[in-house]
C-alpha positions as CSV (number, residue, x, y, z in Angstrom):
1,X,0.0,0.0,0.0
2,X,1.4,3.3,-0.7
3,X,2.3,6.1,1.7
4,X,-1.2,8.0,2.6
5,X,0.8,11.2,2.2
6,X,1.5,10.5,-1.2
7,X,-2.4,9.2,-2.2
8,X,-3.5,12.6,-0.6
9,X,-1.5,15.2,-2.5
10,X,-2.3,13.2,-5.8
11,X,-6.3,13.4,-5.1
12,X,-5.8,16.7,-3.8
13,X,-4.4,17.5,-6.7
14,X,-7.3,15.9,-9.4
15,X,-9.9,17.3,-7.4
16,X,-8.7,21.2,-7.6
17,X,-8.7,20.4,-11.1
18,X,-12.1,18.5,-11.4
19,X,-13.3,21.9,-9.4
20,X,-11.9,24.2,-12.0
21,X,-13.6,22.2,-14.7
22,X,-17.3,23.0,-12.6
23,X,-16.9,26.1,-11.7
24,X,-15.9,26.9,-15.9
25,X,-19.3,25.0,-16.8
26,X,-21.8,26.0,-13.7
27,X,-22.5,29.0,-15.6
28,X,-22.7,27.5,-19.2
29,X,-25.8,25.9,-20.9
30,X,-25.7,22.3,-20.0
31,X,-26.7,19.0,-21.7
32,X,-29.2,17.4,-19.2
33,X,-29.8,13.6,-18.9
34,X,-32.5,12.5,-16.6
35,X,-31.4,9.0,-14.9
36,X,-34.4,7.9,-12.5
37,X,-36.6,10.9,-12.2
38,X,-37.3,14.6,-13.3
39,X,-35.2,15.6,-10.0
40,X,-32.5,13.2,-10.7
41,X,-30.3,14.6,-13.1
42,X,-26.7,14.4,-14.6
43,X,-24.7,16.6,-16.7
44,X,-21.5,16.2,-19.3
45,X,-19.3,17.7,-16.3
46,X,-20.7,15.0,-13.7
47,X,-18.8,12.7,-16.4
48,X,-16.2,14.2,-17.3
49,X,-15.1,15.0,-13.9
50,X,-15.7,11.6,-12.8
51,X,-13.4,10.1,-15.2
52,X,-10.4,13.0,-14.5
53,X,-10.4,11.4,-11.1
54,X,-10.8,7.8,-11.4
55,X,-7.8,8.0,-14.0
56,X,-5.7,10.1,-12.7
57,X,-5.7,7.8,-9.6
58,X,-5.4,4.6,-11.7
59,X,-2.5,6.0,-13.1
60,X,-0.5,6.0,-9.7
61,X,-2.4,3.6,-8.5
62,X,-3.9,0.8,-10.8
63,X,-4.9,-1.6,-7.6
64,X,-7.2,0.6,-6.4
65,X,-11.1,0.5,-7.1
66,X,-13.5,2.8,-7.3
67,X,-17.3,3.2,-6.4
68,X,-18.7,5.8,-8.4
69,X,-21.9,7.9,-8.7
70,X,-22.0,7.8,-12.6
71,X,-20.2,4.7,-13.5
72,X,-22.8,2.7,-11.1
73,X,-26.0,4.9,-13.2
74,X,-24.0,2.8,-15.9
75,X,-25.2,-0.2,-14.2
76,X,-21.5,-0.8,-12.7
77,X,-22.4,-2.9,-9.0
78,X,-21.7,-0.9,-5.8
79,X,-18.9,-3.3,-3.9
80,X,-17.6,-2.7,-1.1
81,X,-14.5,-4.9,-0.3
82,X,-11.1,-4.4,2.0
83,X,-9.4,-3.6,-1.3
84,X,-8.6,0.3,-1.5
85,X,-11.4,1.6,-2.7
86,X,-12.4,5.1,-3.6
87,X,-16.6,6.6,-3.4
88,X,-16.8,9.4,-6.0
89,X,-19.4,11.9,-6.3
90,X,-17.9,13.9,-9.3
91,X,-20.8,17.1,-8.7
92,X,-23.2,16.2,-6.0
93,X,-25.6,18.7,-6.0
94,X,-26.3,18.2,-9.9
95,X,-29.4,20.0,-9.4
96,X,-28.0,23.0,-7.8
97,X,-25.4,22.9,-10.8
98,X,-27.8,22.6,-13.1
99,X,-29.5,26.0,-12.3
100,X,-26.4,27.6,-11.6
101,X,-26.8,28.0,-7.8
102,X,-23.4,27.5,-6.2
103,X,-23.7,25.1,-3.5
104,X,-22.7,22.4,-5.4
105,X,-19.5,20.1,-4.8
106,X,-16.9,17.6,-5.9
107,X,-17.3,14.5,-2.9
108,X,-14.5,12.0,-2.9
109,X,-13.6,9.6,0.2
110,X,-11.0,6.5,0.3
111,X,-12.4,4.1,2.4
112,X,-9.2,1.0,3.2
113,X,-10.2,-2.5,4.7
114,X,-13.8,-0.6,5.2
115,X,-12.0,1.9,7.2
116,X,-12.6,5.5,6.2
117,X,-8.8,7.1,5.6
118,X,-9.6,10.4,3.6
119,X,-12.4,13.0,2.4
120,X,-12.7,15.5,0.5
121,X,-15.6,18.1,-0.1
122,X,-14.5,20.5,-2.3
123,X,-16.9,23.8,-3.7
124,X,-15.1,26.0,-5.9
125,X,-17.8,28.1,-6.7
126,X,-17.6,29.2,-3.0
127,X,-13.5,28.3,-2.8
128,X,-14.7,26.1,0.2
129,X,-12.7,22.9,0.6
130,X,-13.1,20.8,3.3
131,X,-10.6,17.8,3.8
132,X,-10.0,15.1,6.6
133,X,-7.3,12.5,7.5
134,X,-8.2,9.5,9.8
135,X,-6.4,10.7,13.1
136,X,-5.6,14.0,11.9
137,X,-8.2,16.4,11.9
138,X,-10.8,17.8,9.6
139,X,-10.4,21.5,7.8
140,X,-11.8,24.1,6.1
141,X,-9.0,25.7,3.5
142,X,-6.3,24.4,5.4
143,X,-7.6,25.8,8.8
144,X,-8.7,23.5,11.4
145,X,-13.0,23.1,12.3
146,X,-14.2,21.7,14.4
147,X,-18.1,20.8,15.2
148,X,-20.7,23.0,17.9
149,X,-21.2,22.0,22.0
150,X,-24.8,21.9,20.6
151,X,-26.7,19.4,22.9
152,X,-30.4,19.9,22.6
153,X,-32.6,20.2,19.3
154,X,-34.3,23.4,20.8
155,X,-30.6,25.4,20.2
156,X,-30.1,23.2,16.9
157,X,-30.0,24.1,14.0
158,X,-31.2,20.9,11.4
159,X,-29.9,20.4,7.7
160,X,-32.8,18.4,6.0
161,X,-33.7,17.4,2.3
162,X,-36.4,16.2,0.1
163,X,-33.8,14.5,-2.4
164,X,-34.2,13.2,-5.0
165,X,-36.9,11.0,-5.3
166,X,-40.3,11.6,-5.4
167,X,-41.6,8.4,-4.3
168,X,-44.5,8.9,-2.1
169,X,-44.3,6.5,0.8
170,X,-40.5,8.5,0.7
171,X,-42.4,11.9,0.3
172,X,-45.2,11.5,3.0
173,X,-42.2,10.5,6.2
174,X,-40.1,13.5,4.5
175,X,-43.1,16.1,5.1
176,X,-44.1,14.2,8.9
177,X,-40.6,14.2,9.8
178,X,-40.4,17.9,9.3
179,X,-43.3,18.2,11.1
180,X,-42.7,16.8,13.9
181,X,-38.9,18.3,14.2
182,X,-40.1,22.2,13.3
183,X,-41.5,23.3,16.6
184,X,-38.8,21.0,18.7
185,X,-35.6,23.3,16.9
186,X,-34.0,26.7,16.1
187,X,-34.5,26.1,12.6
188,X,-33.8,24.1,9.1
189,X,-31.4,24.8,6.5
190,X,-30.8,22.7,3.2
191,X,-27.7,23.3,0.5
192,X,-29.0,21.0,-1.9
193,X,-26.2,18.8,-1.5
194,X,-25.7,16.0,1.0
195,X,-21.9,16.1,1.6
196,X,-22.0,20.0,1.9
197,X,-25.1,19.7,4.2
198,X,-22.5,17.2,6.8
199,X,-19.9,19.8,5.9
200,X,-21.5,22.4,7.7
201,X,-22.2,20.1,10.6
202,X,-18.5,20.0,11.0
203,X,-17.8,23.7,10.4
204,X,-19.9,24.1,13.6
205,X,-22.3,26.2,11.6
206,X,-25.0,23.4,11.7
207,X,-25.5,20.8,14.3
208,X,-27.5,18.4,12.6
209,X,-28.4,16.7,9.6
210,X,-30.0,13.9,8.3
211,X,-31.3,12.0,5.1
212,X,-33.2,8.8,3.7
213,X,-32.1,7.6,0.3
214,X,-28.8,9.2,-0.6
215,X,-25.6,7.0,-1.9
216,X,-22.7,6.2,-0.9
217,X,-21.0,8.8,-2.7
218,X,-23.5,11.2,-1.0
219,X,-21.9,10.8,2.2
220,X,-18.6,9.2,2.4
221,X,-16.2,11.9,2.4
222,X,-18.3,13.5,5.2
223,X,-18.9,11.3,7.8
224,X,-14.9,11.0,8.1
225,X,-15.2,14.6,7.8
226,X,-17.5,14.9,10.5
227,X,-16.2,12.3,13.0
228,X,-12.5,14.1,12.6
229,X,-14.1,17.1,13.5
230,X,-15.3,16.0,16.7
231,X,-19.1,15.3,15.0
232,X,-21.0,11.7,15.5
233,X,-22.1,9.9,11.9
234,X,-24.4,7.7,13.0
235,X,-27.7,5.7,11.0
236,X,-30.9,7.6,11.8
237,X,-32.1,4.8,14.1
238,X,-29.7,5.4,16.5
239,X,-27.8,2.3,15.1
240,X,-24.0,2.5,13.9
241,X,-23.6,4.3,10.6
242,X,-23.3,2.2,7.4
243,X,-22.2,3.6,3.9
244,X,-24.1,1.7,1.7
245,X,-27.3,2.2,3.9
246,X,-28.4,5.2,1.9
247,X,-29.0,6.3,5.7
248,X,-27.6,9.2,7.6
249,X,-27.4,11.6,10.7
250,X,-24.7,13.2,11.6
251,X,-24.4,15.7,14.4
252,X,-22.4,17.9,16.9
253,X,-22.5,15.7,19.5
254,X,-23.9,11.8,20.9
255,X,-26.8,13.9,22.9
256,X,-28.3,15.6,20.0
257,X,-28.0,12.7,18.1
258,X,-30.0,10.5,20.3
259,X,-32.8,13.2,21.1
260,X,-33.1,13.4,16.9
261,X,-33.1,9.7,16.3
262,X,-36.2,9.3,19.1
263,X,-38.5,11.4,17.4
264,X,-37.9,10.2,13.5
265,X,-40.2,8.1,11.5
266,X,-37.9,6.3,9.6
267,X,-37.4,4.9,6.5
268,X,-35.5,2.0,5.0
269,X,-34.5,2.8,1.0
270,X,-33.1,-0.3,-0.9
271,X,-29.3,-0.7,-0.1
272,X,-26.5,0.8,-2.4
Protein backbone atom coordinates (compact mmCIF):
# COMPACT_ATOMS: atom_id res chain seq x y z
CA UNK A 1 0.00 0.00 0.00
CA UNK A 2 1.35 3.34 -0.70
CA UNK A 3 2.30 6.10 1.70
CA UNK A 4 -1.21 7.97 2.63
CA UNK A 5 0.82 11.22 2.19
CA UNK A 6 1.49 10.52 -1.15
CA UNK A 7 -2.40 9.24 -2.24
CA UNK A 8 -3.48 12.57 -0.63
CA UNK A 9 -1.46 15.16 -2.55
CA UNK A 10 -2.28 13.20 -5.79
CA UNK A 11 -6.33 13.44 -5.11
CA UNK A 12 -5.78 16.67 -3.80
CA UNK A 13 -4.37 17.51 -6.68
CA UNK A 14 -7.25 15.90 -9.36
CA UNK A 15 -9.89 17.31 -7.41
CA UNK A 16 -8.66 21.17 -7.60
CA UNK A 17 -8.69 20.41 -11.11
CA UNK A 18 -12.12 18.49 -11.44
CA UNK A 19 -13.27 21.95 -9.37
CA UNK A 20 -11.92 24.23 -11.98
CA UNK A 21 -13.61 22.18 -14.69
CA UNK A 22 -17.31 22.97 -12.58
CA UNK A 23 -16.90 26.10 -11.69
CA UNK A 24 -15.91 26.86 -15.85
CA UNK A 25 -19.26 25.04 -16.82
CA UNK A 26 -21.76 25.96 -13.75
CA UNK A 27 -22.45 29.04 -15.60
CA UNK A 28 -22.67 27.52 -19.22
CA UNK A 29 -25.79 25.86 -20.88
CA UNK A 30 -25.73 22.31 -19.97
CA UNK A 31 -26.68 19.04 -21.68
CA UNK A 32 -29.17 17.40 -19.17
CA UNK A 33 -29.79 13.62 -18.91
CA UNK A 34 -32.55 12.52 -16.58
CA UNK A 35 -31.38 9.02 -14.92
CA UNK A 36 -34.45 7.93 -12.46
CA UNK A 37 -36.56 10.90 -12.21
CA UNK A 38 -37.25 14.60 -13.31
CA UNK A 39 -35.22 15.59 -10.03
CA UNK A 40 -32.47 13.20 -10.68
CA UNK A 41 -30.30 14.64 -13.13
CA UNK A 42 -26.66 14.37 -14.58
CA UNK A 43 -24.70 16.60 -16.71
CA UNK A 44 -21.48 16.23 -19.30
CA UNK A 45 -19.29 17.73 -16.27
CA UNK A 46 -20.68 14.96 -13.71
CA UNK A 47 -18.76 12.71 -16.44
CA UNK A 48 -16.20 14.20 -17.29
CA UNK A 49 -15.11 15.03 -13.85
CA UNK A 50 -15.67 11.58 -12.81
CA UNK A 51 -13.39 10.12 -15.21
CA UNK A 52 -10.39 13.02 -14.46
CA UNK A 53 -10.40 11.41 -11.10
CA UNK A 54 -10.84 7.78 -11.38
CA UNK A 55 -7.85 7.95 -13.99
CA UNK A 56 -5.68 10.09 -12.67
CA UNK A 57 -5.69 7.78 -9.59
CA UNK A 58 -5.40 4.59 -11.71
CA UNK A 59 -2.53 6.01 -13.08
CA UNK A 60 -0.46 5.98 -9.71
CA UNK A 61 -2.40 3.56 -8.46
CA UNK A 62 -3.87 0.76 -10.82
CA UNK A 63 -4.89 -1.62 -7.59
CA UNK A 64 -7.24 0.59 -6.36
CA UNK A 65 -11.15 0.52 -7.06
CA UNK A 66 -13.47 2.78 -7.26
CA UNK A 67 -17.34 3.18 -6.36
CA UNK A 68 -18.68 5.83 -8.40
CA UNK A 69 -21.85 7.87 -8.67
CA UNK A 70 -21.96 7.85 -12.64
CA UNK A 71 -20.24 4.73 -13.48
CA UNK A 72 -22.83 2.70 -11.11
CA UNK A 73 -26.02 4.95 -13.18
CA UNK A 74 -24.02 2.81 -15.87
CA UNK A 75 -25.21 -0.22 -14.22
CA UNK A 76 -21.51 -0.82 -12.71
CA UNK A 77 -22.39 -2.91 -9.00
CA UNK A 78 -21.70 -0.93 -5.76
CA UNK A 79 -18.89 -3.35 -3.88
CA UNK A 80 -17.55 -2.65 -1.11
CA UNK A 81 -14.51 -4.86 -0.29
CA UNK A 82 -11.13 -4.37 2.05
CA UNK A 83 -9.40 -3.62 -1.26
CA UNK A 84 -8.57 0.29 -1.46
CA UNK A 85 -11.40 1.59 -2.67
CA UNK A 86 -12.43 5.05 -3.55
CA UNK A 87 -16.65 6.61 -3.36
CA UNK A 88 -16.81 9.35 -5.97
CA UNK A 89 -19.43 11.91 -6.27
CA UNK A 90 -17.95 13.94 -9.27
CA UNK A 91 -20.80 17.09 -8.71
CA UNK A 92 -23.24 16.22 -5.97
CA UNK A 93 -25.55 18.73 -6.01
CA UNK A 94 -26.34 18.24 -9.90
CA UNK A 95 -29.35 19.98 -9.36
CA UNK A 96 -27.98 22.97 -7.77
CA UNK A 97 -25.40 22.87 -10.77
CA UNK A 98 -27.77 22.61 -13.12
CA UNK A 99 -29.52 26.04 -12.28
CA UNK A 100 -26.44 27.63 -11.58
CA UNK A 101 -26.80 28.01 -7.83
CA UNK A 102 -23.43 27.50 -6.21
CA UNK A 103 -23.74 25.11 -3.45
CA UNK A 104 -22.68 22.35 -5.39
CA UNK A 105 -19.52 20.13 -4.82
CA UNK A 106 -16.94 17.55 -5.90
CA UNK A 107 -17.26 14.53 -2.90
CA UNK A 108 -14.47 12.01 -2.91
CA UNK A 109 -13.60 9.56 0.22
CA UNK A 110 -11.02 6.49 0.32
CA UNK A 111 -12.35 4.07 2.35
CA UNK A 112 -9.22 0.96 3.22
CA UNK A 113 -10.23 -2.47 4.66
CA UNK A 114 -13.85 -0.59 5.22
CA UNK A 115 -11.96 1.89 7.18
CA UNK A 116 -12.61 5.48 6.18
CA UNK A 117 -8.77 7.11 5.57
CA UNK A 118 -9.58 10.43 3.60
CA UNK A 119 -12.42 12.96 2.37
CA UNK A 120 -12.67 15.52 0.50
CA UNK A 121 -15.56 18.14 -0.09
CA UNK A 122 -14.53 20.51 -2.31
CA UNK A 123 -16.91 23.79 -3.68
CA UNK A 124 -15.09 26.02 -5.93
CA UNK A 125 -17.84 28.09 -6.72
CA UNK A 126 -17.60 29.17 -3.05
CA UNK A 127 -13.51 28.32 -2.79
CA UNK A 128 -14.67 26.10 0.16
CA UNK A 129 -12.68 22.89 0.63
CA UNK A 130 -13.10 20.83 3.25
CA UNK A 131 -10.59 17.80 3.80
CA UNK A 132 -10.00 15.08 6.56
CA UNK A 133 -7.25 12.46 7.51
CA UNK A 134 -8.22 9.46 9.84
CA UNK A 135 -6.44 10.74 13.06
CA UNK A 136 -5.61 13.99 11.89
CA UNK A 137 -8.25 16.36 11.92
CA UNK A 138 -10.78 17.81 9.58
CA UNK A 139 -10.41 21.47 7.85
CA UNK A 140 -11.83 24.11 6.05
CA UNK A 141 -8.97 25.74 3.50
CA UNK A 142 -6.26 24.43 5.36
CA UNK A 143 -7.61 25.82 8.77
CA UNK A 144 -8.69 23.47 11.39
CA UNK A 145 -13.00 23.07 12.27
CA UNK A 146 -14.24 21.68 14.37
CA UNK A 147 -18.08 20.84 15.17
CA UNK A 148 -20.74 23.01 17.91
CA UNK A 149 -21.24 22.02 21.95
CA UNK A 150 -24.79 21.89 20.64
CA UNK A 151 -26.74 19.38 22.93
CA UNK A 152 -30.44 19.86 22.58
CA UNK A 153 -32.55 20.16 19.33
CA UNK A 154 -34.29 23.43 20.84
CA UNK A 155 -30.65 25.40 20.18
CA UNK A 156 -30.11 23.20 16.90
CA UNK A 157 -30.02 24.07 14.00
CA UNK A 158 -31.17 20.93 11.35
CA UNK A 159 -29.89 20.43 7.72
CA UNK A 160 -32.81 18.45 5.98
CA UNK A 161 -33.71 17.38 2.31
CA UNK A 162 -36.45 16.24 0.13
CA UNK A 163 -33.77 14.48 -2.39
CA UNK A 164 -34.17 13.17 -5.03
CA UNK A 165 -36.90 10.99 -5.28
CA UNK A 166 -40.28 11.65 -5.43
CA UNK A 167 -41.63 8.35 -4.31
CA UNK A 168 -44.49 8.88 -2.12
CA UNK A 169 -44.30 6.55 0.76
CA UNK A 170 -40.50 8.54 0.71
CA UNK A 171 -42.42 11.87 0.34
CA UNK A 172 -45.20 11.54 2.98
CA UNK A 173 -42.21 10.46 6.16
CA UNK A 174 -40.06 13.50 4.54
CA UNK A 175 -43.10 16.07 5.08
CA UNK A 176 -44.06 14.23 8.88
CA UNK A 177 -40.58 14.18 9.81
CA UNK A 178 -40.39 17.92 9.26
CA UNK A 179 -43.28 18.23 11.06
CA UNK A 180 -42.68 16.78 13.88
CA UNK A 181 -38.93 18.29 14.19
CA UNK A 182 -40.12 22.23 13.27
CA UNK A 183 -41.51 23.30 16.56
CA UNK A 184 -38.79 21.03 18.65
CA UNK A 185 -35.60 23.27 16.87
CA UNK A 186 -33.95 26.66 16.13
CA UNK A 187 -34.53 26.07 12.59
CA UNK A 188 -33.79 24.13 9.06
CA UNK A 189 -31.35 24.76 6.52
CA UNK A 190 -30.76 22.74 3.24
CA UNK A 191 -27.71 23.30 0.48
CA UNK A 192 -29.01 20.96 -1.92
CA UNK A 193 -26.23 18.77 -1.49
CA UNK A 194 -25.67 16.05 0.96
CA UNK A 195 -21.93 16.13 1.62
CA UNK A 196 -22.02 20.03 1.95
CA UNK A 197 -25.07 19.67 4.15
CA UNK A 198 -22.47 17.20 6.82
CA UNK A 199 -19.87 19.79 5.93
CA UNK A 200 -21.54 22.40 7.71
CA UNK A 201 -22.17 20.06 10.62
CA UNK A 202 -18.48 19.95 10.96
CA UNK A 203 -17.85 23.66 10.37
CA UNK A 204 -19.86 24.13 13.62
CA UNK A 205 -22.31 26.24 11.61
CA UNK A 206 -25.05 23.43 11.73
CA UNK A 207 -25.47 20.78 14.31
CA UNK A 208 -27.52 18.42 12.61
CA UNK A 209 -28.36 16.69 9.60
CA UNK A 210 -30.05 13.95 8.33
CA UNK A 211 -31.28 12.04 5.06
CA UNK A 212 -33.21 8.82 3.68
CA UNK A 213 -32.09 7.59 0.28
CA UNK A 214 -28.83 9.23 -0.65
CA UNK A 215 -25.64 6.98 -1.89
CA UNK A 216 -22.69 6.17 -0.88
CA UNK A 217 -20.97 8.76 -2.70
CA UNK A 218 -23.46 11.21 -0.97
CA UNK A 219 -21.88 10.79 2.21
CA UNK A 220 -18.61 9.21 2.41
CA UNK A 221 -16.24 11.91 2.41
CA UNK A 222 -18.28 13.53 5.18
CA UNK A 223 -18.91 11.26 7.75
CA UNK A 224 -14.94 11.00 8.07
CA UNK A 225 -15.19 14.60 7.82
CA UNK A 226 -17.55 14.94 10.46
CA UNK A 227 -16.19 12.34 12.95
CA UNK A 228 -12.48 14.14 12.57
CA UNK A 229 -14.11 17.07 13.51
CA UNK A 230 -15.29 15.96 16.74
CA UNK A 231 -19.06 15.34 15.03
CA UNK A 232 -20.99 11.72 15.49
CA UNK A 233 -22.15 9.86 11.90
CA UNK A 234 -24.44 7.68 12.96
CA UNK A 235 -27.73 5.70 11.01
CA UNK A 236 -30.91 7.59 11.81
CA UNK A 237 -32.09 4.77 14.13
CA UNK A 238 -29.71 5.38 16.53
CA UNK A 239 -27.77 2.34 15.06
CA UNK A 240 -24.03 2.54 13.88
CA UNK A 241 -23.64 4.25 10.59
CA UNK A 242 -23.32 2.19 7.37
CA UNK A 243 -22.18 3.60 3.94
CA UNK A 244 -24.12 1.69 1.71
CA UNK A 245 -27.35 2.16 3.91
CA UNK A 246 -28.44 5.15 1.90
CA UNK A 247 -28.98 6.31 5.69
CA UNK A 248 -27.59 9.24 7.56
CA UNK A 249 -27.42 11.56 10.67
CA UNK A 250 -24.69 13.21 11.58
CA UNK A 251 -24.42 15.73 14.43
CA UNK A 252 -22.36 17.85 16.87
CA UNK A 253 -22.47 15.73 19.52
CA UNK A 254 -23.90 11.85 20.90
CA UNK A 255 -26.79 13.88 22.89
CA UNK A 256 -28.28 15.55 20.02
CA UNK A 257 -27.98 12.71 18.11
CA UNK A 258 -30.00 10.50 20.25
CA UNK A 259 -32.79 13.16 21.14
CA UNK A 260 -33.09 13.39 16.93
CA UNK A 261 -33.15 9.72 16.34
CA UNK A 262 -36.21 9.30 19.09
CA UNK A 263 -38.51 11.36 17.44
CA UNK A 264 -37.89 10.19 13.50
CA UNK A 265 -40.23 8.14 11.54
CA UNK A 266 -37.89 6.30 9.57
CA UNK A 267 -37.37 4.94 6.45
CA UNK A 268 -35.47 2.02 4.99
CA UNK A 269 -34.47 2.78 0.96
CA UNK A 270 -33.05 -0.32 -0.94
CA UNK A 271 -29.31 -0.72 -0.06
CA UNK A 272 -26.52 0.75 -2.41
Amino acid sequence: MADYDQIYDLVLKLVKEGGALVKETISRPKNVEVKSCDVDLVTETDKQVEKLLMDGISSKFPDHRFIGEETTASGVKVELTDSPTWIIDPVDGTMNFVHGFPHTCISIALVDKKIPQIGMVYNPVMEQLFTARKGKGAFLNGKPIHVSDVKEMKKAILMFEMGTSRDPAKMKIVMENLAILAPLIHGTRALGSAALNMCMVALGGADCNFEYGIHAWDIAAGDIIVREAGGVCIDPSGGPFDVLSRRVLCASTQELADEVTKVLVQYYPERD
